[in-house]
C-alpha positions in Angstrom: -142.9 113.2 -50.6 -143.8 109.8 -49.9 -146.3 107.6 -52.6 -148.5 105.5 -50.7 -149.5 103.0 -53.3 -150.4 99.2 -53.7 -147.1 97.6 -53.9 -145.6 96.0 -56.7 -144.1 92.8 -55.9 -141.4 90.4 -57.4 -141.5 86.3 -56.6 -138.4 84.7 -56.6 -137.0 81.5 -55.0 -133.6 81.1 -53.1 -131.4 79.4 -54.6 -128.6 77.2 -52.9 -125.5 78.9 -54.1 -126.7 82.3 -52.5 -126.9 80.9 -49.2 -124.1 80.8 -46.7 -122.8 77.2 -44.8 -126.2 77.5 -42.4 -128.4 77.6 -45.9 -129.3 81.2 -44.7 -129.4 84.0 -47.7 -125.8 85.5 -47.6 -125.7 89.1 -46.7 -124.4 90.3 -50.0 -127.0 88.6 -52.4 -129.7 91.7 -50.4 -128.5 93.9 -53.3 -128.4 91.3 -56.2 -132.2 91.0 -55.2 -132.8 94.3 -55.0 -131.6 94.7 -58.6 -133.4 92.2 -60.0 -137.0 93.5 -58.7 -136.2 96.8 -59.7 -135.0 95.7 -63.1 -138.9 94.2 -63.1 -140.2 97.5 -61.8 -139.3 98.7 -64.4 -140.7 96.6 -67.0 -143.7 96.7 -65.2 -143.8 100.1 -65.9 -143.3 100.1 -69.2 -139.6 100.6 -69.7 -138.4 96.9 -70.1 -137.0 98.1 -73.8 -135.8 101.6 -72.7 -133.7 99.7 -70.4 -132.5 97.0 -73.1 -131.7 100.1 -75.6 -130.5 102.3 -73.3 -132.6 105.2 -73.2 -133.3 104.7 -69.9 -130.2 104.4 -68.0 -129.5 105.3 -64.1 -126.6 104.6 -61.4 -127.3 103.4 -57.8 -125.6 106.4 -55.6 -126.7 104.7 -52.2 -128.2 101.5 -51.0 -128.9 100.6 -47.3 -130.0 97.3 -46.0 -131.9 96.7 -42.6 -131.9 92.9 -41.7 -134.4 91.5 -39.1 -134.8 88.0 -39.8 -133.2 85.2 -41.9 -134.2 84.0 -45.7 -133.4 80.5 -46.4 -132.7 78.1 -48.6 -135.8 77.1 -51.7 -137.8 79.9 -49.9 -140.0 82.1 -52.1 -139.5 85.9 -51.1 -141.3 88.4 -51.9 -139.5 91.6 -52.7 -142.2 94.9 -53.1 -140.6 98.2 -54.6 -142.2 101.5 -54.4 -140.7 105.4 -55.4 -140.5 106.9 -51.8 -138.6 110.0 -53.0 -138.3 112.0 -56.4 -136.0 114.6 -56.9 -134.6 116.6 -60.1 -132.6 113.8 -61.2 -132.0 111.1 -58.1 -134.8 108.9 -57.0 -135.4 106.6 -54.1 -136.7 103.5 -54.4 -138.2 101.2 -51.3 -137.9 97.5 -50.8 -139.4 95.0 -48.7 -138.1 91.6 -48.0 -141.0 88.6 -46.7 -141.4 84.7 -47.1 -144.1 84.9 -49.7 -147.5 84.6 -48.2 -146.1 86.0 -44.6 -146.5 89.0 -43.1 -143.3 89.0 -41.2 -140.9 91.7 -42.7 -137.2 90.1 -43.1 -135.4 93.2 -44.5 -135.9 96.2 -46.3 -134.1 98.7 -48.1 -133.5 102.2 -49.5 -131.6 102.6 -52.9 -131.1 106.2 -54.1 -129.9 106.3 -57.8 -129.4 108.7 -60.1 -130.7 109.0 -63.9 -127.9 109.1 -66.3 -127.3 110.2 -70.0 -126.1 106.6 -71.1 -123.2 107.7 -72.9 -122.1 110.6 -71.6 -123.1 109.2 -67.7 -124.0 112.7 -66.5 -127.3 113.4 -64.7 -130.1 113.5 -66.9 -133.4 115.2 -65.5 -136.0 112.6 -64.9 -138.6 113.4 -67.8 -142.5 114.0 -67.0 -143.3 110.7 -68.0 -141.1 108.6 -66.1 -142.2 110.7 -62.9 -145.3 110.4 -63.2 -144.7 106.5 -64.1 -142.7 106.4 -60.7 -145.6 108.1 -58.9 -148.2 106.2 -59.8 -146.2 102.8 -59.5 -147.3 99.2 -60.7 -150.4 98.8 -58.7 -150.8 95.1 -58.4 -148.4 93.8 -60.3 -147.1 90.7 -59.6 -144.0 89.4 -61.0 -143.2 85.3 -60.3 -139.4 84.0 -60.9 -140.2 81.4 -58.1 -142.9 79.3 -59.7 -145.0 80.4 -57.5 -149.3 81.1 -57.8 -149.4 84.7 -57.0 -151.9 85.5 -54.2 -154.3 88.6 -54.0 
């Protein structure tokens, strides 16, 4: 099932030491990204202290990355996550990678993780709430690490 919703979206600014000799975004620093906007997510959602005390704790299982175009250097990208898949205890979330302000997609992603008991690090079953959170998404929120004015 696939949740067609208004995207959240996380602002952040490229900073020199992730770039590679070119001042291009190193490969690698895809998934650092990634965790940082879902981290936002989230809060956005409403679990910022869940995450912090650990009642809400999950493992990524799978991530994959499709480039098509270079970040660079002091850019602002915008990263959007949104649930495209819940299942019993996994869910995946999508990613979209743009120079803030452009349409032009410059990668995108699919993470599948798993929710986890966070001592015990067996599968938990994602509870009611935190579907239905996942569902309905953080319409419109707006998230800005870059110093950037947000745009409608």
């Amino acid at each position: 099932m696939a949740f067609e919703r208004s995207p959240f979206r996380y602002l952040l600014r490229v900073r020199y030491a992730e770039c590679d000799a070119q001042k291009v975004v190193f490969n690698a620093r895809y998934g650092d990204y990634v965790d940082l906007a879902v981290t936002e997510f989230f809060r956005a959602l409403g679990y910022g202290e869940a995450l912090v005390d650990g009642t809400l704790d999950y493992q990524l299982v799978k991530q994959t990355l499709e480039w098509r175009g270079p970040a660079r250097f002091d850019q602002v990208l915008e990263v959007t996550v949104r649930a495209m898949r819940l299942g019993t205890t996994s869910f995946i979330l999508a990613t979209e990678f743009r120079v803030y302000g452009e349409p032009r997609l410059l990668a995108q992603g699919e993470t599948v993780y798993v929710l986890v008991d966070a001592d015990s690090l067996t599968k938990r079953v994602i509870p009611d709430d935190l579907r239905a959170a996942l569902e309905r998404g953080a319409l419109g929120v707006v998230i800005d690490h870059a110093g950037a004015s947000p745009k409608p």
